[in-house]
C-alpha positions in Angstrom: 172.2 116.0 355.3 171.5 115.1 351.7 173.6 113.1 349.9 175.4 114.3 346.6 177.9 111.9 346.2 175.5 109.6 343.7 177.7 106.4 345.2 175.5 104.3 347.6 177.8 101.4 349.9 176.5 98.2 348.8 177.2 94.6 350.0 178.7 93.4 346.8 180.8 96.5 346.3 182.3 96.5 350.0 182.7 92.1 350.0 184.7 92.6 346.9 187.1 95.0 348.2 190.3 94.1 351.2 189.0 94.2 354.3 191.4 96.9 355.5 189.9 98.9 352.4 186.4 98.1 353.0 186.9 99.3 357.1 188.3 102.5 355.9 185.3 103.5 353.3 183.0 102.2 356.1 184.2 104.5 359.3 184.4 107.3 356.4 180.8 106.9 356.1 179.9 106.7 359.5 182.1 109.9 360.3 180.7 112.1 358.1 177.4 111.0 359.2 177.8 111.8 362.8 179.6 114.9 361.8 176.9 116.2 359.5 179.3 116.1 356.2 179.6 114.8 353.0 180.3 111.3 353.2 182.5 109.5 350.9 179.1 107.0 349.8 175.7 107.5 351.1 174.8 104.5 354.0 172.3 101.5 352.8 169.0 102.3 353.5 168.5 99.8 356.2 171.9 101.1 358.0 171.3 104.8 357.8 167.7 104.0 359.5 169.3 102.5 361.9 172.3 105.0 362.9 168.9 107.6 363.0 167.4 105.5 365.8 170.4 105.4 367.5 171.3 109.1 367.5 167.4 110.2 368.1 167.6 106.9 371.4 171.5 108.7 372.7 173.2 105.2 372.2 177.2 106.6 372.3 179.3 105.8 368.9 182.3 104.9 370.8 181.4 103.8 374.1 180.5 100.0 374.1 177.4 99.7 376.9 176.1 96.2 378.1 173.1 95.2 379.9 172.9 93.7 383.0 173.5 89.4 382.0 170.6 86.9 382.2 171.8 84.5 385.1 172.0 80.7 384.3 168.5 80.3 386.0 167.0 83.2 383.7 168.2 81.9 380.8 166.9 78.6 381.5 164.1 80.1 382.1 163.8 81.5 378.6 164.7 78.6 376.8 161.9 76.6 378.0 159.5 78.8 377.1 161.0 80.0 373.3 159.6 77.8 370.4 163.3 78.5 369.0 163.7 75.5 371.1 162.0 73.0 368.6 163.5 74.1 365.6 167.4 74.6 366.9 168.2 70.7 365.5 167.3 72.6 361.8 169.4 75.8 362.9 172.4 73.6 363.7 172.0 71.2 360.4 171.7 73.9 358.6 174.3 76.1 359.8 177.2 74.1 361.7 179.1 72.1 359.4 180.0 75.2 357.4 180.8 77.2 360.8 184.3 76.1 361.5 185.7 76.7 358.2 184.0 80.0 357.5 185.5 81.3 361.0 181.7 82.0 362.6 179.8 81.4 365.2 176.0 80.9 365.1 173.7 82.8 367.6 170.0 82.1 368.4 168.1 85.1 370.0 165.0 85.8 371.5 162.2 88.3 370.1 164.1 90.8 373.4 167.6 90.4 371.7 168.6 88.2 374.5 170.8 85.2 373.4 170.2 82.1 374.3 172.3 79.6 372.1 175.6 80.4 370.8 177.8 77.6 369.1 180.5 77.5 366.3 184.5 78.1 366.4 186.4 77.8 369.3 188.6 80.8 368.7 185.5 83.0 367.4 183.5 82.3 370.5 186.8 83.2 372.7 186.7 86.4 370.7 182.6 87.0 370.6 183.4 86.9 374.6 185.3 90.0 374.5 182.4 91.8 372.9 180.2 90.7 375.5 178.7 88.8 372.6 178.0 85.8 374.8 174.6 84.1 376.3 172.0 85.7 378.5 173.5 89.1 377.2 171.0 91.5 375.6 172.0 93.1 372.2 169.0 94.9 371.8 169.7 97.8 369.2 169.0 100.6 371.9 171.6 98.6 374.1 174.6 98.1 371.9 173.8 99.8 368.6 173.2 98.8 365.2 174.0 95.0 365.0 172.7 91.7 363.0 170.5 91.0 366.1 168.8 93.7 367.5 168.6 95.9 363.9 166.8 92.6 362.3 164.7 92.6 365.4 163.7 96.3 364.6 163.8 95.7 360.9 161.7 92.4 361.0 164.0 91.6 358.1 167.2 90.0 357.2 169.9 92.5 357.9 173.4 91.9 357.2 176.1 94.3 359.3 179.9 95.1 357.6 182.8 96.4 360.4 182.2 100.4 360.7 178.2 100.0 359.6 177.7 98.7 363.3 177.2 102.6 365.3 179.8 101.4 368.1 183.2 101.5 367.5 184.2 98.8 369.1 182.2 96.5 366.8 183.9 97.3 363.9 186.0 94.8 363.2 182.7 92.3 363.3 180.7 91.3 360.7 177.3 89.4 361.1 174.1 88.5 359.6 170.6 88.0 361.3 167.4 86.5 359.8 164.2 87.0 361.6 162.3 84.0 362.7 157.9 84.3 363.0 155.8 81.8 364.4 153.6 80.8 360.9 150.5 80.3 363.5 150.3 84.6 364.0 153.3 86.1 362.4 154.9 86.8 365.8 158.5 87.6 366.1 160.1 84.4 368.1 163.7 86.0 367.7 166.4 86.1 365.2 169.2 83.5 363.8 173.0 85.2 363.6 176.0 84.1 361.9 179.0 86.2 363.2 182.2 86.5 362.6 185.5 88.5 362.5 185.4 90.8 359.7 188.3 89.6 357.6 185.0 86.5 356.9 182.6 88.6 355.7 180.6 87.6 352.4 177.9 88.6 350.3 176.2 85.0 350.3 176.5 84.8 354.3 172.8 87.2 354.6 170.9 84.6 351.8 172.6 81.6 353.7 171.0 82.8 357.2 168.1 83.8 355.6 167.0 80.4 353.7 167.9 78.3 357.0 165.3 80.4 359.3 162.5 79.9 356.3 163.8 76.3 357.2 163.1 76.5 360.7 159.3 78.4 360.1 158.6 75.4 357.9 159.7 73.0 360.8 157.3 75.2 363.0 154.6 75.3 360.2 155.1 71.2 360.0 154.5 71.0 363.7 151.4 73.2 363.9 149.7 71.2 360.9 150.2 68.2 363.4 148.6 69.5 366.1 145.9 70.2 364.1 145.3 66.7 363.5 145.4 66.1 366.4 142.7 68.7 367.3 140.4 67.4 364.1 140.5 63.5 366.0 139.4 65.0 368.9 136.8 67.1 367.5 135.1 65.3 364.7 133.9 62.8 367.1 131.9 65.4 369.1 130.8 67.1 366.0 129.5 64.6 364.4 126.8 64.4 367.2 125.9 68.2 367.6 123.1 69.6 366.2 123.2 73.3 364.2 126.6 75.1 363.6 130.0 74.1 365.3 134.0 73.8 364.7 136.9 73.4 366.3 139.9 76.1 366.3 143.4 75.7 368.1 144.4 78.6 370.5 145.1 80.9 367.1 141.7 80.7 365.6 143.4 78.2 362.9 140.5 75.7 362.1 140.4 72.1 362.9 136.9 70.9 361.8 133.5 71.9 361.5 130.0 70.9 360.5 127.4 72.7 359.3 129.5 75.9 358.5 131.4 77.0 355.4 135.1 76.2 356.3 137.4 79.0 357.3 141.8 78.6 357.1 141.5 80.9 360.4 138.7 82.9 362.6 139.8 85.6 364.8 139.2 85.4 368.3 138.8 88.3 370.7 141.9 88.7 373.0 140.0 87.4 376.5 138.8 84.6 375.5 137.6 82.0 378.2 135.0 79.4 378.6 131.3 80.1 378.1 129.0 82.8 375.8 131.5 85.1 373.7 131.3 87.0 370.7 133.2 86.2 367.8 133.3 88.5 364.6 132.9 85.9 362.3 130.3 84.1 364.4 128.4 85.8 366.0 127.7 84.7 369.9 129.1 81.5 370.7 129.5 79.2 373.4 133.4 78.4 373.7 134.6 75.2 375.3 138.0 73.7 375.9 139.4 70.9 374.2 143.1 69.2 374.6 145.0 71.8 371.9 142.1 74.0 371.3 138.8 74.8 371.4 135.0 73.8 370.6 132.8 76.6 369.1 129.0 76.1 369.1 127.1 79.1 367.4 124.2 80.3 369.2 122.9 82.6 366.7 123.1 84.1 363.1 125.7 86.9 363.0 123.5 90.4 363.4 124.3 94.0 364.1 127.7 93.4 363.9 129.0 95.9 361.8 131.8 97.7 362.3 131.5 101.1 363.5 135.3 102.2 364.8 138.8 101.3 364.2 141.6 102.2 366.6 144.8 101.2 365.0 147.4 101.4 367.2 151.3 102.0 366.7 152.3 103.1 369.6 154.8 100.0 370.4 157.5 99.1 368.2 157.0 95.6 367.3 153.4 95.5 368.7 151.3 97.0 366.3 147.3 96.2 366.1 143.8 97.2 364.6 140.7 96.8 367.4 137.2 96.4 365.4 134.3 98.1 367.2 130.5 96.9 366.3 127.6 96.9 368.3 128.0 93.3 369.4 131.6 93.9 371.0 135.0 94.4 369.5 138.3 92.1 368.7 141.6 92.7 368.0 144.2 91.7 364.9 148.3 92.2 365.8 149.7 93.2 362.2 152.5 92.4 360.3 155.1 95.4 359.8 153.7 95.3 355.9 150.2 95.4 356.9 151.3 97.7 359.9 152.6 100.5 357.2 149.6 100.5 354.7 147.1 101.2 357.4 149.0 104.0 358.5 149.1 105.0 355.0 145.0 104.9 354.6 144.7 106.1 358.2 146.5 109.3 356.6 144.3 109.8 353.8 140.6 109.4 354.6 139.5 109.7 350.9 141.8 106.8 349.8 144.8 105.9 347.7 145.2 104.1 344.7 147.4 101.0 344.7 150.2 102.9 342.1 150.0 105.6 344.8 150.6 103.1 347.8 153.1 101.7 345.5 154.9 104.4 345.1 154.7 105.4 348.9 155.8 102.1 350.7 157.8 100.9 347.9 159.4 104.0 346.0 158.1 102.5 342.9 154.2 103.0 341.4 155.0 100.0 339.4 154.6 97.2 342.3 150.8 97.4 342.2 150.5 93.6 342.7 152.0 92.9 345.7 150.2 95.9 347.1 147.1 94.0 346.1 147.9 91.1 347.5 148.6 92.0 351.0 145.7 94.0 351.0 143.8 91.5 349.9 145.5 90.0 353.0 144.5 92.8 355.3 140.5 92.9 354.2 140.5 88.9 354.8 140.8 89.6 358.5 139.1 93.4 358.5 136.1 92.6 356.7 133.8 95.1 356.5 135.9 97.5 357.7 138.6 98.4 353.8 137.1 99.4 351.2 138.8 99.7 347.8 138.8 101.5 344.3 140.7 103.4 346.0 141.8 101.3 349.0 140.3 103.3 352.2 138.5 102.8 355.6 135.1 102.6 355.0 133.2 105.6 354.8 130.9 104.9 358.1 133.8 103.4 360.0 135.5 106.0 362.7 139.3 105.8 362.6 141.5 106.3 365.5 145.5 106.4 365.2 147.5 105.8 367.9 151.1 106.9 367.5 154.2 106.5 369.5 155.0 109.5 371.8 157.9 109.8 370.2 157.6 110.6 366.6 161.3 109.1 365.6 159.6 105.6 367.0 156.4 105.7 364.3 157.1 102.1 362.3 161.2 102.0 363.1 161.7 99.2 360.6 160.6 100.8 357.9 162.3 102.2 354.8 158.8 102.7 353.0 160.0 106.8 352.0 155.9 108.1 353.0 156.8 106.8 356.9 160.3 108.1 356.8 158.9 111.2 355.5 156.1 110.8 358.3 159.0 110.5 361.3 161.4 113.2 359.7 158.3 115.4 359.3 157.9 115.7 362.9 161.7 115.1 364.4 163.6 118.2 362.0 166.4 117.2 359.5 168.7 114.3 360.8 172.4 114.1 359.9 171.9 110.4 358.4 171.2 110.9 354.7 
């Protein structure tokens, strides 16, 4: 259904409006887009994305599912294991002493939307309860709909969710605001950080607020790793010192330590089974890999030859999980990809001949003008494909084979983004949705 209204629903306009008011324009929209009409203001972006995933996934608009509940052991479990763990003293600082005035709670989930800390108001929590908004519940966005959880999850973005923009109805009178949280080692999605609360709270500022404090807690993470590091380079440099020919020392991420008699490199990618002994590394060549305490020792056996790549498989098959495997003659490795990175391969994947950076602009961005950040992430991209991008125009390279792997279900290619050529990509293939 295509919008003609020309009014889109925007956080400032619906914050400065009565709550009552805002509730009523919201369920307006949502109506008329599960009725296939003319809504009263077209859906943000991000939202209307969303309410398509849920329609296409058969999530009900007014029946409120749960998941079966992590047990105490489970959840346990699972917050041993998150590095959310480290960084919750910054989470708190950051977010608690402003909790029980502003009538919230603060929620720490896991990259599976299952929570695992809750804290904040006494009343709100009493009242999160009876949403099943509670720990070891799962509030994945194919479980309980669009929500400041499991929609950042999907978005791998800061979302923030007004009363009737969340798909079940028995949300509506919630309001909330989740930040994704990424591991600065890989970019992996540790979980999300949620500030909810009844709707009657809501605020435009509540979405940057979230959103500064989990760029707190990366730096915390980032802190830590640069530590560990350290400690890696005093246990290396001893041993390095004494070996003869070409050697360094990487933690478990390929992030360098120390080494002698190479050029040094931030980060070298290492091939997903990686154990002890001879192993090829694209960078390298053939090594011989040992363990150290926090990483590993890297001796090069021999100049890196024949290596070139010769095929690409990128694969988008899992949301969330997306990654480009380099073939060569000497073996292959794999990169995972950022959603960014994740979209602009898809987009040269597409067009074998190339694109221009106003024309990938223009695709992932709706705007031919943002050439430079285009550039830079593909400058980004060809720091860990080497060999395998070419630009002026950016394009696989002409001797490299290219194989796309996409989801089986079309309506699942790249659900967090809003770039229009993927939208157009998953429409394309899936008919006309009722979400304009």
């Amino acid at each position: 259904m295509a919008d003609t209204t020309g009014i889109t629903v925007d956080v400032a306009r619906i914050s400065a409006m009565h709550p009552r008011e805002a509730t009523r324009l919201l369920k307006g929209v949502r109506a008329a887009a599960l009725a296939g009409d003319r809504p009263p203001a077209a859906p943000r972006p991000e939202i209307a994305e969303s309410w398509r995933r849920m329609l296409a996934g058969g999530v009900h608009p007014d029946r409120d599912a749960r998941s079966r509940m992590l047990s105490a052991a489970e959840t346990e479990e699972r917050r041993h294991v998150s590095p959310l763990r480290e960084v919750l003293p910054v989470l708190r600082e950051g977010l608690l002493p402003a909790l029980d005035g502003a009538l919230h709670i603060m929620v720490v989930a896991d990259a599976d939307g299952r929570l695992l800390w809750r804290e904040g108001h006494t009343s709100i929590l009493r009242k999160a309860d009876r949403l099943g908004f509670a720990v070891g519940a799962d509030w994945d966005e194919a479980v309980v709909g669009t929500n400041g959880v499991g929609t950042a999850l999907v978005a791998r973005r800061p979302v923030q969710v007004f009363s009737a923009e969340h798909f079940v109805s028995s949300h509506h009178d919630w309001t909330c605001a989740g930040a994704p949280v990424r591991d600065p080692r890989d970019g992996r999605l540790l979980g999300v950080v949620d500030v909810s609360g009844p709707l009657a709270t809501m605020h435009p500022a509540t979405l940057a607020w979230v959103s500064s404090v989990a760029r707190l807690a990366e730096r915390e993470l980032r802190i830590r790793h640069l530590e560990s590091l350290e400690r890696l380079r005093a246990v290396a440099a001893p041993l390095l010192a004494r070996l003869p020919g070409r050697a360094l020392a990487v933690d478990p991420q390929g992030w360098t330590a120390a080494v002698t008699g190479l050029a040094p490199a931030d980060r070298i990618p290492l091939p997903k089974d990686f154990a002890p002994g001879r192993v090829w590394v694209p960078q390298l060549g053939d090594c011989v890999a040992e363990p150290l305490p926090g990483g590993w020792l890297l001796q090069v056996t021999q100049d890196r030859t024949g290596t070139a790549a010769t095929r690409v498989v990128l694969d988008l098959s899992r949301a969330g999980s997306w990654s480009a495997t380099v073939y060569g003659s000497s073996g292959s490795w794999s990169q995972e990809l950022s959603p960014r990175h994740a979209e602009l391969l898809f987009l040269l994947a597409e067009s074998p001949r190339g694109r221009s950076a106003a024309e990938l602009s223009a695709e992932v961005f709706g705007d031919p003008a943002r050439t430079v950040t285009v550039r830079a992430e593909l400058s980004r991209v060809r720091r860990h494909l080497a060999g395998v991008l070419a630009h002026r125009p950016y394009r696989f390279a002409e001797d490299v084979e290219v194989e796309l792997i996409r989801p089986e279900d079309p309506a699942a290619l790249l659900p967090h983004s809003t770039a229009p050529a993927v939208v157009r990509a998953r429409l394309g293939r899936t008919g006309r949705g009722m979400i304009p």
